[in-house]
C-alpha positions, 0 to 999 in steps of 0.5 A, a space after each residue: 605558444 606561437 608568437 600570434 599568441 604570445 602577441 595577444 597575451 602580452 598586448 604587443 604586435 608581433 613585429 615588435 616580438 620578432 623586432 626584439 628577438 632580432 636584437 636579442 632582447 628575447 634570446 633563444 627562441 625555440 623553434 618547431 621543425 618548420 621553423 615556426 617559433 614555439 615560445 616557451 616558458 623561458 621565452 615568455 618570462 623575457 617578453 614579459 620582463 622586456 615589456 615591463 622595463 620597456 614601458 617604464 622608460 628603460 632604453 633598448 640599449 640597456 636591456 640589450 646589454 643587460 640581456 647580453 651580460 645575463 649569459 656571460 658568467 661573473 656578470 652579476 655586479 654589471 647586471 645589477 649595476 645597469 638595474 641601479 641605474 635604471 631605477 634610479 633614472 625611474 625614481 627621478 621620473 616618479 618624482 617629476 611626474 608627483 610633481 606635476 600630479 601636486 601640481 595639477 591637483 592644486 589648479 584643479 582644486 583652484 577652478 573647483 573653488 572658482 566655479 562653485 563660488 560663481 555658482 554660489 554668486 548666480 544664485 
């Protein structure tokens, strides 16, 4: 696939492929004779795991590292230890944002109850 492609299945711009790859979050990209990129299976699996932890909130550094570790062989307690604490950082996200959706729900109900009770009174 070309990266214009790749770009448009994954829904990011191509500079931001290209940004990734630069800084090796997208490794080994193959190439055709004319230096065009030619993304395959392998390539795309990283886009979309990039994409995904990307837009979780996970930090470029982490991913970068993480990506580095996945080549070097005896790397599977570190791998696994940045995704721990990864998801761990999303977890207490995930409880703020119920949080704040608790909270929401709530005032929302209250200016509900509010209004219709002043319809009630107009009529």
């Amino acid at each position: 696939m070309t990266i214009k492609e790749v770009s448009e299945k994954y829904g990011l711009s191509a500079d931001t492929i290209r940004y990734y790859e630069r800084i090796g979050l997208i490794p080994h990209v193959p190439r055709k004779d004319n230096g065009i990129r030619d993304f395959d299976e392998s390539s795309c699996g990283w886009v979309e795991f990039i994409k995904c932890m990307r837009s979780s909130g996970v930090q470029v550094e982490a991913l970068v590292e993480y990506v580095t570790l996945f080549f070097k062989n005896g790397t599977e307690e570190a791998r696994k230890d940045i995704l721990v604490e990864q998801r761990a950082r999303l977890q207490e996200q995930y409880e703020q944002l119920q949080t704040t959706m608790s909270r929401l729900d709530w005032k929302i109900s209250h200016y509900e109850e509010m209004l219709h009770n002043s319809r009630k009174l107009k009529k």
